[in-house]
C-alpha positions in Angstrom: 21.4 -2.5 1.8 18.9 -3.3 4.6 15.2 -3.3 4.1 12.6 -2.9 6.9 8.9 -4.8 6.4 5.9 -3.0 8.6 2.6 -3.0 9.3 0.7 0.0 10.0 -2.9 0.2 11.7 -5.3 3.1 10.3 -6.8 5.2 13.2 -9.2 6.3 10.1 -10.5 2.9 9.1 -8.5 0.3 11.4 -7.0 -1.3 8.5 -3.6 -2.8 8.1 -1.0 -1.8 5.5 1.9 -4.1 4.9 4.9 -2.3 3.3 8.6 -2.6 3.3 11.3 0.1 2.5 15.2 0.7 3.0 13.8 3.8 5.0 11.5 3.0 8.0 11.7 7.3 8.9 11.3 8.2 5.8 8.4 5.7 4.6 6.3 6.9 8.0 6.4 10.2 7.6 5.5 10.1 3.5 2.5 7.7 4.8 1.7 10.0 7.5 2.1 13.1 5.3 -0.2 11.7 2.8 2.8 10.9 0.3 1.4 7.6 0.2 -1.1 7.2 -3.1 -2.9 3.7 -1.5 -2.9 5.2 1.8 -3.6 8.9 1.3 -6.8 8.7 2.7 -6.7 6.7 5.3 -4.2 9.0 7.7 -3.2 8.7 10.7 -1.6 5.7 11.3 0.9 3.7 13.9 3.3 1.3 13.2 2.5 -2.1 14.8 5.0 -4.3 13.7 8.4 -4.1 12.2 11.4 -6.5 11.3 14.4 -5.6 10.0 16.4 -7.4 7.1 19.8 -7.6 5.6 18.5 -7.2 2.0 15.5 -6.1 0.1 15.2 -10.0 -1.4 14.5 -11.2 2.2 12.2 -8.4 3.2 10.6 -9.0 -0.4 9.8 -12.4 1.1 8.8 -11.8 4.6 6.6 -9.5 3.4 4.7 -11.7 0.6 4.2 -14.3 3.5 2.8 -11.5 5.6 0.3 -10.8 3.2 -0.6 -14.6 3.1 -3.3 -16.8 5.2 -0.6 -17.9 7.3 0.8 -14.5 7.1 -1.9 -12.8 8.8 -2.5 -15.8 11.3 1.0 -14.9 12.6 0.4 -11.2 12.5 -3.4 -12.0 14.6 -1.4 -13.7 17.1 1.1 -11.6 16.9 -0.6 -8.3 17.2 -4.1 -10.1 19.2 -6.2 -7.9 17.2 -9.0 -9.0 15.0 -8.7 -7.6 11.8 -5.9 -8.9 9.5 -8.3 -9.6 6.9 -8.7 -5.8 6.2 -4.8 -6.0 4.9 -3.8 -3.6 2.1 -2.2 -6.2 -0.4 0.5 -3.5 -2.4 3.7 -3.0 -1.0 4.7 -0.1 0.4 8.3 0.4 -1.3 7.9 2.3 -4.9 
């Protein structure tokens, strides 16, 4: 089964949340709905970023790297935008 890894930007805060899920719909709208424990309070968001992967042991690793220094040097030049170091570190698959 496929697995999607994201990154979401806080309007609230401007943080970033990295998550992954074999639902991309699904996951935004529990995260926008508040569904989301770790990001409950931190609504609304929009999705930044996205890749896509066969299965959830390669979005598993895309997303640890993500979350890494060289992670978020990709996602800064990626994204041009200045805060990566604000990054949620807890996945966002339960």
């Amino acid at each position: 089964m496929g697995c999607t890894v994201y990154v979401l930007k806080s309007l609230k805060d401007e943080k970033l949340y990295i998550g992954m899920t074999d639902n991309l719909e699904r996951r935004l709208n529990e995260h926008s709905n508040g569904k989301v424990h770790s990001t409950k309070n931190r609504i609304p968001f929009v999705l930044l970023y996205h890749e896509d992967f066969p299965n959830r042991k390669e979005a598993s690793r895309r997303e640890i790297f993500l979350k890494s220094g060289a992670g978020h040097k990709f996602l800064k030049d990626k994204l041009n935008c200045d805060n990566i170091e604000n990054v949620e570190n807890k996945s966002g698959l339960k």
